[in-house]
C-alpha positions in Angstrom: -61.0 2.1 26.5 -59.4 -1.2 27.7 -59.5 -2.1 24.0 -57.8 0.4 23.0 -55.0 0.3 25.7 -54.5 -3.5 24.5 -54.4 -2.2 21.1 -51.7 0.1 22.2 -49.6 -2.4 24.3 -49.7 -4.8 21.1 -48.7 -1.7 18.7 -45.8 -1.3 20.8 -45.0 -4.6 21.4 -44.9 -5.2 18.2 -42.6 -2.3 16.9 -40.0 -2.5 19.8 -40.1 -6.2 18.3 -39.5 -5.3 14.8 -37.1 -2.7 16.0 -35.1 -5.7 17.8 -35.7 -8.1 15.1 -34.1 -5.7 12.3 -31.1 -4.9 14.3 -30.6 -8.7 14.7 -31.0 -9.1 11.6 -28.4 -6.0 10.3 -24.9 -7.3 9.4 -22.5 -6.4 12.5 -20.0 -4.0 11.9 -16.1 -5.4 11.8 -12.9 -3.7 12.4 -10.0 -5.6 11.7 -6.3 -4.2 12.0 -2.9 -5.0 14.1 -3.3 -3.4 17.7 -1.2 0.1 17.9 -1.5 0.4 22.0 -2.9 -0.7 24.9 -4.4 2.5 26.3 -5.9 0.8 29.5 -7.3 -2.5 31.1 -10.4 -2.4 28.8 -9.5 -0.9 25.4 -7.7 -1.2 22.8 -6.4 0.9 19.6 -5.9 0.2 15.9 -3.9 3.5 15.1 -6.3 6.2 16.6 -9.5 4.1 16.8 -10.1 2.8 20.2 -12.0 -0.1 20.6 -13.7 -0.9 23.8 -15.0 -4.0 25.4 -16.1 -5.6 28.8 -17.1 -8.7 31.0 -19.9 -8.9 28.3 -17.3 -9.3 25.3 -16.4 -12.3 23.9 -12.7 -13.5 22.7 -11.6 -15.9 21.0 -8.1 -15.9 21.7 -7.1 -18.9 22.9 -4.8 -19.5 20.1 -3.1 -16.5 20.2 -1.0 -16.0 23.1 2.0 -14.1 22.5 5.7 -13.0 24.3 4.9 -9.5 26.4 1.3 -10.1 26.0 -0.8 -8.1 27.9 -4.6 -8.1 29.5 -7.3 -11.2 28.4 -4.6 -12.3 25.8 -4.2 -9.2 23.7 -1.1 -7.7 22.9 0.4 -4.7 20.8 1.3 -6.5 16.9 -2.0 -8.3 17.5 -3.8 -8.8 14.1 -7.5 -9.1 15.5 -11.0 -8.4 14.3 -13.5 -6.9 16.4 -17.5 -6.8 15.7 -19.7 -4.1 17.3 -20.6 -0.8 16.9 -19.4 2.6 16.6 -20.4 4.7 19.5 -18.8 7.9 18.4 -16.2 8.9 15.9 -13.0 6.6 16.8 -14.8 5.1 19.4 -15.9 1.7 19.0 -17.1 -1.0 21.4 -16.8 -4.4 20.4 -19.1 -7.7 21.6 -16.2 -10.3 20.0 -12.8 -9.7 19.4 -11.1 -12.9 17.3 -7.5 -13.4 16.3 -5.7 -15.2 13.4 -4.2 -18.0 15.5 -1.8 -18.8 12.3 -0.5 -15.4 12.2 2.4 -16.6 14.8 3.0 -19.9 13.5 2.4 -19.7 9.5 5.3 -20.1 7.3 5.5 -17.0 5.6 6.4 -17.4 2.0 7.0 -14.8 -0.2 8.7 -13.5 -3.5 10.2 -10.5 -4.3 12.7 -9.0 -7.2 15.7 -7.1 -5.4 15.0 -3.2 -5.6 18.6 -2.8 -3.9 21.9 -4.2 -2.6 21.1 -6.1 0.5 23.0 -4.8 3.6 26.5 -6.5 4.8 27.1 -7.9 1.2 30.9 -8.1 2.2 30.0 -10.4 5.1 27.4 -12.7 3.4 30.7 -13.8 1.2 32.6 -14.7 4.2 29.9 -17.0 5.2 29.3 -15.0 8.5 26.0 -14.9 9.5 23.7 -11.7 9.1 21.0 -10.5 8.0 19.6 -9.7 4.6 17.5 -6.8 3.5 14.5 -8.4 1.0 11.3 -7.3 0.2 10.8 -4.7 2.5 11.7 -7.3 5.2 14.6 -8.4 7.3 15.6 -12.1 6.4 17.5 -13.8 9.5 19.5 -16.3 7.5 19.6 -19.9 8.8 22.6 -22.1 7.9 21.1 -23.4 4.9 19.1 -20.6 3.2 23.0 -18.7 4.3 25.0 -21.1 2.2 22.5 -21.2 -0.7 23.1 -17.3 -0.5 26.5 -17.3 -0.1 26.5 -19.7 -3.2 24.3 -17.3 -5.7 26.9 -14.2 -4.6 29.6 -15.6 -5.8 29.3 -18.0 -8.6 29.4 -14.9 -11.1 32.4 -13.2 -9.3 33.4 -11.6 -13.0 30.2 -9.5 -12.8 29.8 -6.3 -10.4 27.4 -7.4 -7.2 25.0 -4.8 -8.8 25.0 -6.9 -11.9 24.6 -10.0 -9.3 22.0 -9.5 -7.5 19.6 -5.9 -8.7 16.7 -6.8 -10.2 17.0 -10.3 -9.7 14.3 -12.3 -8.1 14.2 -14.3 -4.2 11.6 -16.5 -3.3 12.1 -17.1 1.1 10.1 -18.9 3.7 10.2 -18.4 7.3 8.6 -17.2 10.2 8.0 -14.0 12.0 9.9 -13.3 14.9 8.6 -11.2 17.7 11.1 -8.7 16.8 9.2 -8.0 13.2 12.6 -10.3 11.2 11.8 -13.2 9.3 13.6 -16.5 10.7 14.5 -17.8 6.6 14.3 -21.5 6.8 14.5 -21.6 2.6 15.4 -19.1 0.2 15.8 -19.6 -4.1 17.1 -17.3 -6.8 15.2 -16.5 -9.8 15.6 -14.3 -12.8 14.3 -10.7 -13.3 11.2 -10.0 -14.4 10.7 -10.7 -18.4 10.6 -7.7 -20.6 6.9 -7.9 -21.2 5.8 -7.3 -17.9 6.7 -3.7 -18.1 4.6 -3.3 -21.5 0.9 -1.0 -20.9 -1.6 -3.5 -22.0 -3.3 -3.5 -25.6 0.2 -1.8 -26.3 -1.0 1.7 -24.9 1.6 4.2 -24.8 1.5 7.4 -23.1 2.7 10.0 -24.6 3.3 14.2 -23.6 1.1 16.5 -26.3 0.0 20.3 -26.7 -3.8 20.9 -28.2 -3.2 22.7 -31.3 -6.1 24.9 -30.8 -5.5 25.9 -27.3 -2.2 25.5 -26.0 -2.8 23.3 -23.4 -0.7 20.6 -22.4 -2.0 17.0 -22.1 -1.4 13.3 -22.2 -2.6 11.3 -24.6 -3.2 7.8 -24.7 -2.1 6.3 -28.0 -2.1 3.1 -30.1 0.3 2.9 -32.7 -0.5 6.2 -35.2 -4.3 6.9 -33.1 -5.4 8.7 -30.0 -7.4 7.0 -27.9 -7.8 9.3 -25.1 -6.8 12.6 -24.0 -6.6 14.2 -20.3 -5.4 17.5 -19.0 -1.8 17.9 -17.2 -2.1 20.7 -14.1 -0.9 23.5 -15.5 1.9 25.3 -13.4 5.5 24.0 -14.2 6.3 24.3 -10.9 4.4 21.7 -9.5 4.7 19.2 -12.7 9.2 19.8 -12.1 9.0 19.3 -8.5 7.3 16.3 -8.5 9.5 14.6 -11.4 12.8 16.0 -9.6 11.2 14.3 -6.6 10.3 11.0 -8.3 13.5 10.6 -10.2 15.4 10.9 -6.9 13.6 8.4 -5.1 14.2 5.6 -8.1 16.2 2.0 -6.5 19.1 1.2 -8.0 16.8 -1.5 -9.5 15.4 0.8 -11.9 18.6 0.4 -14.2 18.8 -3.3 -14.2 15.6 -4.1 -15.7 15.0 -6.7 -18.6 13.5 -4.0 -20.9 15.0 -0.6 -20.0 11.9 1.6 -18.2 11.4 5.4 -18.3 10.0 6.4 -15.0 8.1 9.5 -16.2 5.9 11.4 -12.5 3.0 13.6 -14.3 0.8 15.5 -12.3 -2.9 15.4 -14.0 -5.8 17.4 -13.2 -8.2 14.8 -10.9 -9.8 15.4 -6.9 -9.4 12.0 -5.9 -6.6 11.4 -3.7 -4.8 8.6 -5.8 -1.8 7.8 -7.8 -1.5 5.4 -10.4 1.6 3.2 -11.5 1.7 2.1 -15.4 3.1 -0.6 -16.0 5.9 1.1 -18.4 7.0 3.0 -15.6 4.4 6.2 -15.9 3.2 7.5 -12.9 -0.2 9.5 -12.8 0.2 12.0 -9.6 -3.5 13.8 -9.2 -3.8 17.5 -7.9 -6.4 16.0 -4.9 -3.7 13.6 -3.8 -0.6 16.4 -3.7 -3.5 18.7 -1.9 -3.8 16.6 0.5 0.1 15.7 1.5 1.0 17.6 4.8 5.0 16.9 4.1 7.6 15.7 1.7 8.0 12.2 3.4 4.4 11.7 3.3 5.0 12.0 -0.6 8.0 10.5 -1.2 6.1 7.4 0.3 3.5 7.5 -2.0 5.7 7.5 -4.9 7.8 5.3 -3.4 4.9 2.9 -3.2 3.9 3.3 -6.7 7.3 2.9 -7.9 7.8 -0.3 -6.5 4.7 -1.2 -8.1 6.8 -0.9 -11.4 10.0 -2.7 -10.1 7.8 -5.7 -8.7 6.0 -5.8 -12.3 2.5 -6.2 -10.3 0.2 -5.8 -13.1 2.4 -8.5 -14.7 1.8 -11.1 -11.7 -1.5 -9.9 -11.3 -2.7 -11.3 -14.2 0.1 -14.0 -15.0 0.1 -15.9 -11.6 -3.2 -14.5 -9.4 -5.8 -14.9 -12.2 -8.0 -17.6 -13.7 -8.1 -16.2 -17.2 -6.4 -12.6 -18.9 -8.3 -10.0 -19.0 -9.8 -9.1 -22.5 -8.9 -6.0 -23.9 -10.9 -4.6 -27.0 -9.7 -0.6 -27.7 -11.8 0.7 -30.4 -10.5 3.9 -31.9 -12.4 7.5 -30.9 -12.1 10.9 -32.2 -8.5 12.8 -31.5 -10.0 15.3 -29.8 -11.5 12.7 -26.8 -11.1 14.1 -23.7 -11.2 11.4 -20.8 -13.9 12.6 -18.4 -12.6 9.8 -15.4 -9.3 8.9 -15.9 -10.6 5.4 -13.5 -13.2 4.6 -15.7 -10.6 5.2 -18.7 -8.1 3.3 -17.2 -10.4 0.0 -16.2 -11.3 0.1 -19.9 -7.9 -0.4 -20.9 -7.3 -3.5 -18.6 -5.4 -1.5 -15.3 -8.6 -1.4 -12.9 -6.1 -2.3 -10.2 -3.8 0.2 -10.9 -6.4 2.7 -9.7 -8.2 0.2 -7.2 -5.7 -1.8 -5.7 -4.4 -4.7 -6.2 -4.5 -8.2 -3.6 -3.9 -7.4 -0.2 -0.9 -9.4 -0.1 0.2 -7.3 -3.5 -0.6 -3.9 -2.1 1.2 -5.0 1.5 4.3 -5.8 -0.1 4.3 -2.1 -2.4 3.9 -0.2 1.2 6.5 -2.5 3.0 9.5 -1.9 -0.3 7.7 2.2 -0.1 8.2 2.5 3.9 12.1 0.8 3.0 13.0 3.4 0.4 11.2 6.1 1.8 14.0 4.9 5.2 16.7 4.6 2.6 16.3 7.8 1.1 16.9 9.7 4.7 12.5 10.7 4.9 11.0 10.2 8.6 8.8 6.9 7.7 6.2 7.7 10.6 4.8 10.2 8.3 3.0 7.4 6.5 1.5 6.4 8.9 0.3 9.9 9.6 -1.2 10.0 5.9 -2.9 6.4 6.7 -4.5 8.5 9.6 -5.6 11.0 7.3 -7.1 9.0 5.1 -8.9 7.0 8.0 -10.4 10.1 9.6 -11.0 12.0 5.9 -13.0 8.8 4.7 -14.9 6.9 7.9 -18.2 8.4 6.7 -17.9 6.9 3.0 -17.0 4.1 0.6 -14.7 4.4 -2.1 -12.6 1.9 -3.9 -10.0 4.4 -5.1 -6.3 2.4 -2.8 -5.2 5.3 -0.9 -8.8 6.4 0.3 -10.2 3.7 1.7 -11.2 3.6 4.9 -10.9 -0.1 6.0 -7.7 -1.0 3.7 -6.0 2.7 5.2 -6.5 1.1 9.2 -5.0 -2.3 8.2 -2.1 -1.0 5.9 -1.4 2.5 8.7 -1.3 -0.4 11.7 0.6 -2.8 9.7 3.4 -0.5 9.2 3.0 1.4 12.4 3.6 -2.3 14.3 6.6 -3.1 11.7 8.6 -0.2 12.7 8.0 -0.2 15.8 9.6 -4.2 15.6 12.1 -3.4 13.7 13.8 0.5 14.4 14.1 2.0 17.6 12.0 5.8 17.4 15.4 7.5 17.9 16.5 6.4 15.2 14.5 9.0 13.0 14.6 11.7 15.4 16.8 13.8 13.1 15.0 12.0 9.6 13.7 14.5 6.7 9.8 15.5 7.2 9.3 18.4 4.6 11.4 20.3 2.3 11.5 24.0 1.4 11.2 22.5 -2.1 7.7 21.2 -1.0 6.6 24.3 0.6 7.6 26.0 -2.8 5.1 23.7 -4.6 2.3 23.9 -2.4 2.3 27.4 -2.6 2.7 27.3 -6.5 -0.3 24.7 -6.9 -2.8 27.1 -4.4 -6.0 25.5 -3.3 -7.4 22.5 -5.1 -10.8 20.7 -5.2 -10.4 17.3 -3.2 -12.8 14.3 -2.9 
């Protein structure tokens, strides 16, 4: 009997050590995002998750100290990463919370082609200081970056400042100011973006067809005289003419002063996933699972905003121009006419625009949702409501991992707090208090489209 008691005691020992052993051994679980709020003494919260720690949590924050900061160094705007676990659905409890020291003090240096006229235009020529609207940013000029400025606005005094300045490229440096504007301590003037960079690669075009045999209406995917792909547009014109009058009306003035003129042409195609795709030559893919899941106009009109900027920015061009070791190879064998594309991801990857569907670099995708939140401002839409989609997307897809941009989980918490912490910086909440949330338009189509499948 004594046996087999110490028989026992060992058998226990030895799985409440393997028990301990594997969970030392598991990878630890890592939020990272910019703090929303400080809900009390011992929490904090990236948009709605709250993360919780104690006497027993360690930070690494030493570096990080910041104006209005609040309890053991944190502060909201905070760009931290937290390892734990998740005790409960937005509930999180974190052993080590780290900052990016640098994030305060790194010279931020960008590039970006003008998507419209910067504000106080009449002022920058009188050499009075202001500040200039770039990138989805607010550039505080210095003296020299503002006579550089003043320099490139009026050398070409024959041409309209549209003709200026629209489309053209600025390449600033600075540094963040607590207030969410960029203290420029260098800007330069580039060209637009060359007429290439809004070409589909492997010379793809898109083009709008009917199936002979059926009727129905579809995109196909051509090369020169050949089909190389089919897919199915969602049928009900309603929905297809809302979203292209919506699309159209959302287009910078940048859109007309490209090298090579672009068509923006919004389809809506028949896919679940809750995506949207930019082509380079100014297509735009809307799918039915991403228009089922919009609550409101503004929530759209900043996902097409963000797609179209895509386009204007020539992304795919940079992407594999400057951010690449070597171009991606395309080989496009011809199929059979009558090919109907089964994943329209799959299809697209093939054809060299993985990250139209995946995403591109963070620092890519960040500057698509900072030029989205500035039109979707510009265009008179409430821009909180994208955040509210980012939440969405965060509560719809914390069980699972998918690549697909606008439904990840970890990439939807970074960008949602990211532009949650920019407006609060840089607009008071008033401000939007009387700002355009839905349409009856919207309403219209929502009602046309009826329920549809969404993964």
């Amino acid at each position: 009997m004594a046996v087999m008691k110490k028989c026992g005691l060992l058998g226990s020992s030895l799985v409440l050590l393997l028990s301990l052993t594997s969970r030392s051994l598991a990878a630890p679980i890592k939020v990272r995002g910019y703090i929303t709020s400080l809900p009390n003494q011992q929490s904090l919260a990236i948009l709605d998750d709250v993360i919780a720690f104690d006497a027993g949590t360690h930070f690494e924050l030493q570096s990080c100290a910041t104006t209005g900061q609040a309890q053991n160094g944190l502060a909201v705007g905070l760009l931290i990463e937290a390892e734990g676990t998740w005790t409960a659905p937005h509930h999180f409890t974190a052993q080590k919370i780290t900052c990016d020291p640098s994030q305060f003090t790194r010279e931020i240096s960008e590039s970006a082609y003008f998507q419209e006229e910067p504000i106080d235009t009449e002022k920058l020529t009188a050499g009075t200081p202001t500040q200039l609207k770039a990138d989805g940013e607010l550039l505080v000029l210095a003296d020299a970056p503002q006579k550089l400025w003043t320099a490139r606005f009026t050398e070409t005094s024959a041409k309209s400042s549209d003709q200026r300045i629209l489309g053209s490229q600025i390449h600033y440096r600075g540094i963040r100011s607590t207030d969410g504007s960029i203290l420029a301590s260098g800007v330069e003037f580039g060209p637009p973006a060359p007429a290439d960079a809004y070409k589909n690669p492997g010379d793809i075009t898109i083009v709008p067809a009917t199936d002979s045999k059926t009727g129905t209406r579809l995109l196909e995917f051509r090369k020169g005289g050949k089909v190389h792909g089919r897919m199915k547009l969602f049928p009900v014109n309603e929905v297809q003419d809302y979203v292209k009058t919506l699309g159209l009306g959302l287009l910078p003035k940048a859109a007309d002063f490209t090298k090579r003129p672009v068509e923006f042409r919004f389809f809506v195609v028949e896919d679940p996933a809750i995506n949207a795709e930019a082509l380079p030559d100014g297509t735009i893919l809307v799918h039915t699972g991403l228009l089922g899941a919009m609550q409101n106009e503004a929530q759209l009109a900043f996902v097409l905003s963000h797609e179209i900027s895509h386009v204007l920015q020539a992304h795919h061009w940079h992407e594999v121009h400057d951010t690449r070791t070597k171009r991606v190879l395309i080989t496009i064998v011809a199929i059979a006419g009558s090919y109907y594309i089964g994943s329209l991801a799959s299809y697209l990857g093939g054809i060299g625009l993985a990250t139209v569907v995946n995403g591109y670099s963070r620092r890519i995708e960040n500057q698509a949702d900072r030029l989205g939140l500035q039109n979707t401002i510009d265009h008179g839409y409430d821009p909180r409501s994208a955040v509210g989609f980012f939440r969405t997307m965060v509560e719809r897809y914390r069980q699972r991992s998918t690549s697909t941009i606008w439904s990840n989980h970890d990439s939807s918490l970074m960008r949602g707090s990211f532009l949650t912490v920019q407006l609060a910086r840089q607009y008071p909440q008033e401000r939007f208090a009387g700002a355009k949330l839905s349409t009856p338009a919207f309403e219209a189509m929502k009602d046309a489209m009826g329920p549809v499948k969404i993964e």
